[in-house]
C-alpha positions in Angstrom: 117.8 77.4 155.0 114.9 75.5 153.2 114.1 71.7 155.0 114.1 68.8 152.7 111.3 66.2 153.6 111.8 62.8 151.9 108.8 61.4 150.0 110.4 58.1 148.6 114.1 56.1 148.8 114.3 53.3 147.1 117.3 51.2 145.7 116.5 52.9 142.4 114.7 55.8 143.1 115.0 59.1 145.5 112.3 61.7 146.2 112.5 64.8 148.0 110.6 68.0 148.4 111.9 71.5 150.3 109.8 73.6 152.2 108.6 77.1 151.1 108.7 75.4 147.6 106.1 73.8 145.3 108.7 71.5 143.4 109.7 67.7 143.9 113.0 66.7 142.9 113.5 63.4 141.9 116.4 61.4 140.9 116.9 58.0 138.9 120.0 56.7 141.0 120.8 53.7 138.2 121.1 56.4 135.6 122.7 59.2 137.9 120.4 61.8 136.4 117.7 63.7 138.2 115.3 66.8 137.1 113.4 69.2 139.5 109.8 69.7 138.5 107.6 71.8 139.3 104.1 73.1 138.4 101.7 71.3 136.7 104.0 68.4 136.6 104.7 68.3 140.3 101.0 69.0 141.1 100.1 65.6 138.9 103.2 63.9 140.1 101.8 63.8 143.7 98.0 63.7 143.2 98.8 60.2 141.4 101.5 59.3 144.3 98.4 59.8 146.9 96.1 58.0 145.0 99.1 55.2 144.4 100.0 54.8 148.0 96.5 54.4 149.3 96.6 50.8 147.8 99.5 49.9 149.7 101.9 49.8 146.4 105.3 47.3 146.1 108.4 48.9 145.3 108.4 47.7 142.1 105.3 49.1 141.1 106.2 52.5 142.6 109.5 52.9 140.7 107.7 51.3 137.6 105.3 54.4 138.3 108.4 57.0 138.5 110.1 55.4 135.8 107.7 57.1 133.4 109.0 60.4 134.3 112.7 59.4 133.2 112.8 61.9 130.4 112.3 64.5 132.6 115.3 64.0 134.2 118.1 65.3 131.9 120.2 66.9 134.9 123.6 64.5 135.6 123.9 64.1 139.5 127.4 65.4 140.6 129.0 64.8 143.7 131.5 67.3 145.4 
């Protein structure tokens, strides 16, 4: 069983990543849609995170930051 390590929670925004794998998934809770990426993606993803939080960001601006990745996430979130 993999270990999920939250990177970011916000009112409008949840961020997660497992161990043993490369990928981030990330999920737009206003829309209820999410998308796993991986990659190239993933790999830019949290080089500009790092380089983000090292100025201390707002909430605003980080979700303003993950909102440009919206149209990555085409996968509905379900709940059983």
């Amino acid at each position: 069983m993999s270990e999920m390590n939250v990177l970011y929670d916000s009112p409008q925004f949840y961020m997660a990543e497992f161990s043993g794998s490369e990928g981030i998934e990330l999920v737009d809770k206003s829309t209820g849609r999410g998308g796993y990426l991986e990659g190239d993606v993933a790999h830019k993803l949290r080089a500009s995170l790092e380089h983000l939080f090292s100025d201390d960001p707002s909430v605003e601006s980080v979700d303003e930051f993950l909102g440009h990745y919206e149209a990555l996430l085409t996968n509905p979130i379900v709940l059983h």
